[in-house]
N, C-alpha and C positions, 0 to 999 in steps of 0.2 A: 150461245156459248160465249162465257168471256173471255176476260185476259189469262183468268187463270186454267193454263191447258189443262183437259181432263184425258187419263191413258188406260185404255185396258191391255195388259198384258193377259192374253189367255195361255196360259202352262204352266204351273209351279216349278219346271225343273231346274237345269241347271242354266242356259241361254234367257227364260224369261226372270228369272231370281236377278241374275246377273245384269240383265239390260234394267231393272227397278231400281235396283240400288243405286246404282252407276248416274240412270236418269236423274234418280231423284234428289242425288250428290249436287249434280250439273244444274239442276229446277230445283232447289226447294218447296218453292210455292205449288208445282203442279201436285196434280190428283189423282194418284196414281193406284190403282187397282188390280191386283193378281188374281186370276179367275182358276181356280185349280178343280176336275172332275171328281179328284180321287182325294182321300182322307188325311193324307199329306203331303207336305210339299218335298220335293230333291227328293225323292222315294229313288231313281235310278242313282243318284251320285250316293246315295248310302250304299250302294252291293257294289258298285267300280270297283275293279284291282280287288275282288273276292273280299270288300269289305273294308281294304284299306284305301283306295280313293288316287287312281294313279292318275291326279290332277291335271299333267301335260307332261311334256317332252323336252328334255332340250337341245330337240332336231340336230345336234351336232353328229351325230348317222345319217341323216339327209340329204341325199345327192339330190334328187327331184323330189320336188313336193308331189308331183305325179303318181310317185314309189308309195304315201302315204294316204295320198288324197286321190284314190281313184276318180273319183268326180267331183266335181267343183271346187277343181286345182286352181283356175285362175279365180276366182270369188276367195279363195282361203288365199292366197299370196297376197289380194289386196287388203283382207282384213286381218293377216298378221300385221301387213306394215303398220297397222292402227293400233293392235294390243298384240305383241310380239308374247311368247312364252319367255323372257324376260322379263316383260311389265306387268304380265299374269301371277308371276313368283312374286315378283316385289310387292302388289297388291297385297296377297293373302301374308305376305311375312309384315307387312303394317299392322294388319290386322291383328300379327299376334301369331301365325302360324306357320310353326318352323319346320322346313322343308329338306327333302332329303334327295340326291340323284342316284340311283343305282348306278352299277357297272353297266347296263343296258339300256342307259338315258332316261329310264321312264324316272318322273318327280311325285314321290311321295309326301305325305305329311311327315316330318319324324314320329310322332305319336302311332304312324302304322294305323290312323283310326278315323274310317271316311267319315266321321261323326261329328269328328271337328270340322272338316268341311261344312256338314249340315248345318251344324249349329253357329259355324261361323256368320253365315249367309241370314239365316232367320235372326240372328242378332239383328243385324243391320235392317233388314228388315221391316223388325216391328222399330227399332231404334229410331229411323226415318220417317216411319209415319208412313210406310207403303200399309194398303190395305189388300192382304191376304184375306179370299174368300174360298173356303174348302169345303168340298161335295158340293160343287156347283159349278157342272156341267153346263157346256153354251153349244148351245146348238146351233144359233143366226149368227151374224154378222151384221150389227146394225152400225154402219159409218156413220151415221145422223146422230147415235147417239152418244159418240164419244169423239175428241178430236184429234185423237191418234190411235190405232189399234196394232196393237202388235202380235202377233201368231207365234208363240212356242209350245207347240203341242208336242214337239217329237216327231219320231218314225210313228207308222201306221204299217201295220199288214195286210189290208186291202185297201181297196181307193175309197169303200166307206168311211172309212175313217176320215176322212177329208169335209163328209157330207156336211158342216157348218158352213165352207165353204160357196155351198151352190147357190147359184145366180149371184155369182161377182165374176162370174167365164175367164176365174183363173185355171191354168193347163198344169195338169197332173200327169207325171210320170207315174208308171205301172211300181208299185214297193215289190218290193223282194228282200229278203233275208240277207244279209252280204257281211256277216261275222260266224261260220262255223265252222266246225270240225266234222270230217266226211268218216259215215259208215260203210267198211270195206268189204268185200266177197270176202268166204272164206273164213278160217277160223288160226289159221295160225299167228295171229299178231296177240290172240291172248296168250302163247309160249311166251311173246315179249311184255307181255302188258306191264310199264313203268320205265322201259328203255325208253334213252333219248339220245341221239344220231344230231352231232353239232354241224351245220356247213352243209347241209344237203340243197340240192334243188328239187325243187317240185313243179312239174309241166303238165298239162292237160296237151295230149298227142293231137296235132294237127290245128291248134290253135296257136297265139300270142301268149297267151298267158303264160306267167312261168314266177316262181318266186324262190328265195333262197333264205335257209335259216335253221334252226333245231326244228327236229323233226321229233313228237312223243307219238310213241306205239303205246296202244290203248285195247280195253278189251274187243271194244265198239270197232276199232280201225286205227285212226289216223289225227293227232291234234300238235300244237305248239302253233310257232309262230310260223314256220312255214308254210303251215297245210293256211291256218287262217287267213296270211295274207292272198294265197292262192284264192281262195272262197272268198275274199272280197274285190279284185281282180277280177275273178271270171265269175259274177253275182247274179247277170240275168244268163250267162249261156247256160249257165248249171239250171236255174230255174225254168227256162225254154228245153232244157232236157232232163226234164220231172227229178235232177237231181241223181244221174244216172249217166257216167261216163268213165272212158278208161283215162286215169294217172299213172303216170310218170315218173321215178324217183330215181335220182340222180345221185347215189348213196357218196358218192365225188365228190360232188361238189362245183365247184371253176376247174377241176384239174379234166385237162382236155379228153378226150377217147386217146388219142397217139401214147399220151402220158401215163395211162391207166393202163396200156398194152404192152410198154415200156416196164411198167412196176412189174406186172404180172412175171414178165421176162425174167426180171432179176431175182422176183421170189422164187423162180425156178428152179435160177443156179444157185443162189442161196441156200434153200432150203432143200433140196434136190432128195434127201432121206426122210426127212421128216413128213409124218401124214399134214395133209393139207387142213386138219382140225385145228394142229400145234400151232400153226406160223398164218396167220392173217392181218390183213391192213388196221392199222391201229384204231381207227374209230370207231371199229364194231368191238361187243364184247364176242367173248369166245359160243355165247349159245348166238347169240345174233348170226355171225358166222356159219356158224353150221344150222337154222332155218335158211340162207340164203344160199349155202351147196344144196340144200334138199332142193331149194326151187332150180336151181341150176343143174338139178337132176344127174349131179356127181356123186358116187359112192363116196362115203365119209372114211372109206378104210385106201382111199387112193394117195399117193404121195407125189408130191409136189413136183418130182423128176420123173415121174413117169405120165404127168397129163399130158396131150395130145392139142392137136389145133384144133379139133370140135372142143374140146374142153375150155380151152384159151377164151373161145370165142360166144361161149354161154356165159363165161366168167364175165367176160368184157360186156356181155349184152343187160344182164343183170345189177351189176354194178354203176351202170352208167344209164338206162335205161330199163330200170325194173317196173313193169306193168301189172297195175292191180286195177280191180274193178270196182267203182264208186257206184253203190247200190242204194243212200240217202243222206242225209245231212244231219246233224245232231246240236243242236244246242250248244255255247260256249256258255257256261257257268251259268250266273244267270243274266247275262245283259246281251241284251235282244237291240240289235243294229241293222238298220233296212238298207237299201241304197231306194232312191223312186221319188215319189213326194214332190212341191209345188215346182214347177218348171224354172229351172233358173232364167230360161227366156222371158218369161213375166214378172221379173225382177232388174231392179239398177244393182247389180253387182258391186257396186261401187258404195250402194246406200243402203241395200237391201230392201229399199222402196218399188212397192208395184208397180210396176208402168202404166197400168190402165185404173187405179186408185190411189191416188197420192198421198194418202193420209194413214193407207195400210200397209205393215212392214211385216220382214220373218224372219224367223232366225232361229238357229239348228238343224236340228234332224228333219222337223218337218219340210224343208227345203230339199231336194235333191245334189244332198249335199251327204259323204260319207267318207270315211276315214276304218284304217289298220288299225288293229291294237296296239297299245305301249303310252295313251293319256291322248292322243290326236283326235277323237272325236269331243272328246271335252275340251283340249283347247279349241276346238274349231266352235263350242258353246261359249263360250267366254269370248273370245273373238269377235264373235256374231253380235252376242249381246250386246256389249260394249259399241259397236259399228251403228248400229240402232239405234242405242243412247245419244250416241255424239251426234249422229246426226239430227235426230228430231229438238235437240236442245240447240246446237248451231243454225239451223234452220229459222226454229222459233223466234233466234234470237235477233238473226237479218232481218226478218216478214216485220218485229216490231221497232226495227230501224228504218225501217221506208219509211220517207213520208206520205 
């Protein structure tokens, strides 16, 4: 091997695209190689955001990165401070591609079209002289024959998926599913199917987990961004209970139980004629409301002055703790997000270099590394990628400053 470094990225998608271009910006000179299985490349970053491409975030809803980055929160703090979702936008807007932030922070393209994305990326590319190899699966890992090897395959759904990997006795985390929406007992949420309930919380009873946000009633159950961040959250307890447990809904909110017993009160003497159909909390619609008296197993023909403290108190139970039973998991559109994958312990967090081979790096999903919706798992690809680049290009560049 000479001077001129040679690099296989193995992954087309969006972390090994990323860490090529970037490298090959920083090396002109090297040799760089994109090894992709499937028929083309960024196949996931074309369905993101249902097609539009919700690039990243700009974290400014961000208390903990913990909130976003169930795992591999301290690995994604050190590799924002390297490619921040502000040097991520500015990137893709040199490029040419003009970007857009919702009211809900997530960053789109304005074009509305993950295509630009794609084609952004493959510009550069072929543009650079990266060599993109497609349908062409790697099944070894030969470090002898290349002098940098980079891993971005993605999540995997079983630990097969890893098998290129064996005999380099890197440690694999168990993958599991950790982006979807829960199918519910019962059938009465297809009465709602299309409702969406803004500021709820969602808890799984007797655990930690708990998450807060729009809640969509569905034919299936249960989706939005509450239920998902919940399911990414609690991603191997659901999977260690075959996806089968009771939830929690907190139709409230933050507003305390005292507060919510408080309200009840005044709807009392407020409305004290009026049937309990007419006058309800304003975040339900009016059918909403009345499937949640059915469950609260009060007559719909009762008025509001003549409920009782058993009644107060099924009000209070339900509203603040309404229990359903989670019977499976369901797919979120079509982008499939594991949690699991190469051990961050056999990793420099810092370089995303193996500890036990120095010449092998990783970066993405295939890491046990996982993120909420709203663009955080692709920035944490871009992030990654770039982390990678820099360093195998900074590195190279010391080793050929020794004397």
């Amino acid at each position: 091997m000479g001077e001129k470094l040679s690099i296989a990225i193995i992954g087309a998608g969006a972390a090994g695209c990323f860490c090529a271009i970037n490298l090959k910006r920083m090396m002109p000179d090297a040799d760089i190689h994109i090894f992709e299985s499937k028929g083309k490349a960024l196949a996931k970053v074309a369905v993101t955001g249902g097609g539009r491409c919700n690039l990243t975030n700009t974290f400014k809803a961000v208390k903990n990165l913990q909130e976003v980055y169930p795992r591999g929160e301290k690995l994604m703090r050190r590799a924002l401070s390297v490619l921040s979702p502000q040097d991520t936008c500015a990137w893709f807007e040199q490029e040419g591609v003009r970007l857009v932030a919702q009211e809900d922070e997530c960053i789109f393209p304005e074009s509305q079209d993950a295509m630009q994305i794609v084609n952004t990326l493959l510009y550069n590319i072929k543009g650079l002289g990266v060599q993109l190899h497609l349908n062409e699966k790697v099944t070894h890992i030969d470090l002898n024959k290349w002098d940098r090897v980079v891993i971005t395959t993605g999540g995997h759904p079983t630990p097969a998926g890893f098998s290129m990997l064996d005999g380099l006795d890197i440690p694999i985390e168990q993958p599991v599913p950790s982006l979807f929406t829960f199918n519910v007992e019962g059938d009465w949420h297809q009465l709602l199917m299309g409702t969406v309930v803004e500021g709820v919380q969602a808890f799984i009873p007797g655990t930690k987990f708990r998450s807060q946000g729009a809640l969509l009633l569905t034919h299936w159950g249960m989706s939005g961004p509450a239920i998902l961040r919940l399911s990414s959250y609690a991603a191997r307890y659901l999977a260690e209970h075959d996806y089968k447990s009771q939830l929690c809904i907190n139709w409230m909110g933050n507003t305390s139980e005292q507060e919510v017993r408080d309200m009840l009160h005044d709807m009392m003497q407020l409305n004290a004629q009026k049937l309990i159909t007419s006058a309800y909390p304003q975040q339900f619609t009016s059918k909403h409301w009345s499937v949640l008296l059915t469950r609260m197993g009060i007559p719909l023909t009762q008025r509001w002055g003549a409920l009782n403290t058993k009644h107060l108190n099924k009000m209070l139970t339900v509203l603040t703790a309404d229990t359903y039973q989670i019977t499976d998991k369901c797919p979120f559109k079509e982008e499939f997000v594991t949690c699991g994958g190469v051990s961050l312990k056999a990793i420099n967090i810092n370089t995303l270099q193996s500890k036990q081979h120095p010449t092998l790096y990783f970066a993405g999903e295939v890491l046990d590394v996982d993120a909420v919706t709203g663009g955080f798992n692709l920035q944490a690809a871009w992030s990654m990628g770039y982390v990678v680049a820099k360093h195998i290009s900074t590195s190279h560049q010391t080793n050929n400053q020794e004397p």
